[in-house]
C-alpha positions in Angstrom: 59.2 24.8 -14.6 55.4 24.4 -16.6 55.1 20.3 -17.1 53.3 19.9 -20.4 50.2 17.8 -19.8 49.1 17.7 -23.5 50.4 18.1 -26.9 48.4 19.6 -29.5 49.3 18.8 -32.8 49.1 21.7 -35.1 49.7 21.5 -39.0 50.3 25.2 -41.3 48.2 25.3 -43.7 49.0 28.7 -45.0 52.9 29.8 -46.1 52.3 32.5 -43.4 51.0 31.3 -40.4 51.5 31.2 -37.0 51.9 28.3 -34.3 49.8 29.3 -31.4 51.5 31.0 -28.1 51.0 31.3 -24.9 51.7 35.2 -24.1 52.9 34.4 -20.4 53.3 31.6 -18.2 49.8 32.3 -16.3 48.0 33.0 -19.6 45.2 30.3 -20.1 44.8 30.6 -23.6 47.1 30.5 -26.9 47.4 33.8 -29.1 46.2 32.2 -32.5 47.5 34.7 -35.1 46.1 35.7 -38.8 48.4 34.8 -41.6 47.1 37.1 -44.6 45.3 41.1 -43.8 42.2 41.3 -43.7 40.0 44.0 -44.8 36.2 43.9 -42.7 33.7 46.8 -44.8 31.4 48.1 -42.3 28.9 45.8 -40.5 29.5 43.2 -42.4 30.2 39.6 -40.7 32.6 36.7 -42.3 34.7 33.8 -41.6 38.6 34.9 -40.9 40.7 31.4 -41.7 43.4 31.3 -39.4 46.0 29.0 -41.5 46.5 26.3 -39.3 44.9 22.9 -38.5 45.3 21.3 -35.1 44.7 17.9 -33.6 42.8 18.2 -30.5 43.8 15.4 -27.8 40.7 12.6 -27.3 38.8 13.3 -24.6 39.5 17.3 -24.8 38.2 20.7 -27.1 39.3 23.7 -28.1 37.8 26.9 -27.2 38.5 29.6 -29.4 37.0 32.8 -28.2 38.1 36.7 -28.9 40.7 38.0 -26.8 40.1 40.5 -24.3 42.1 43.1 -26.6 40.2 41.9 -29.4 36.9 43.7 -27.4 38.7 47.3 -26.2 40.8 47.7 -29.5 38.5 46.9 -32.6 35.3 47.1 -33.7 35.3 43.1 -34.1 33.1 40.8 -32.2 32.5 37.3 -32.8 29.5 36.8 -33.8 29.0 33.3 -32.3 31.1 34.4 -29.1 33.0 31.1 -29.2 33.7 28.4 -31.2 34.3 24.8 -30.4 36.7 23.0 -32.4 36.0 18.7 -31.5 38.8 16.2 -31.1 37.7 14.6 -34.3 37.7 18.1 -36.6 41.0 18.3 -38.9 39.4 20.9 -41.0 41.2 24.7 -41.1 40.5 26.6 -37.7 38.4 29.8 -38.4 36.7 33.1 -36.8 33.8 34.2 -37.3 33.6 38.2 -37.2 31.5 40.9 -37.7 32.7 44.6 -37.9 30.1 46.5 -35.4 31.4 50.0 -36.9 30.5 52.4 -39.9 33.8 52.4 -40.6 36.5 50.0 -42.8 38.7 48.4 -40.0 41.7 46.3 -41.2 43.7 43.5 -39.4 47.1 43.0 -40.7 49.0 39.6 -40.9 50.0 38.8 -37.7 47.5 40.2 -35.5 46.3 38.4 -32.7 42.2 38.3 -33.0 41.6 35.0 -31.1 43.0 32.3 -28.3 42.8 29.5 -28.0 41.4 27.2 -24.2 42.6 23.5 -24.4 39.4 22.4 -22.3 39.3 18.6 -21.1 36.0 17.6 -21.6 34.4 14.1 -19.7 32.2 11.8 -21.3 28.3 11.5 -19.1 26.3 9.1 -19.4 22.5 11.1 -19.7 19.9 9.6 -17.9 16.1 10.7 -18.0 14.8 11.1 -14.8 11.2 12.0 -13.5 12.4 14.6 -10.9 15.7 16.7 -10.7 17.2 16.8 -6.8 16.4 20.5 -5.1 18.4 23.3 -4.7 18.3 26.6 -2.7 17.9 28.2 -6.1 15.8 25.7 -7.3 14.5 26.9 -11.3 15.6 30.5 -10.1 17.8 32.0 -13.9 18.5 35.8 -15.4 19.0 37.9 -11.9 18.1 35.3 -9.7 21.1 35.1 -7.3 21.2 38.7 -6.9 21.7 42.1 -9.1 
């Protein structure tokens, strides 16, 4: 049995749309679906609404990234690679695409673009400091632990 840790409020905006799903007990993320087709002209980038508003628990965001589908089945990639929806945002929840082909590509109504990662997110306190403590890597980045 799953025990439900948080609700998320969500509010149709659109006479077609979705709730979000969960695909399988394991699955991290929530299926978000499209509520109208959508018609992408070659290269061309623009924001896909979704048709649904949610209420993001305090202390918590929402991840919405492509799904892994999403990257092997279409041309689509999001052009920001995710987006962040804040507990305080009641706004419509939207993609942002862009069709990497030469070619027309069409979603239909009720394909599943996006999901959604209920992330909890803690509050820090930041606190300039003069030096940062060492590491092993120390300011090693790109490559550094190895190919």
């Amino acid at each position: 049995m799953v025990k439900i840790m948080q609700v998320l409020k969500v509010k149709k905006l659109h006479k077609n749309a979705q709730l979000p799903k969960f695909g399988t007990d394991g699955a991290a993320g929530m299926d978000f679906y499209i509520p109208r087709p959508e018609t992408f002209i070659p290269n061309e980038t623009r924001l896909v609404p979704l048709g649904i508003a949610v209420e993001v628990p305090k202390g918590h965001m929402l991840i919405v990234a492509p799904r892994s589908s999403t990257g092997i089945k279409t041309p689509l990639r999001m052009t920001n690679s995710i987006g962040v929806i804040d507990s305080d945002y009641r706004g419509e929840i939207n993609a942002v695409f862009e069709n990497t082909s030469n070619e027309a590509y069409i979603a239909h109504e009720g394909d599943r673009l996006v999901q959604g990662i209920l992330v909890e997110v803690p509050k820090v306190l930041i606190q300039e400091v003069e030096e940062l403590t060492e590491t092993k890597r120390g300011v090693g980045g790109f490559g550094s632990t190895g190919a």
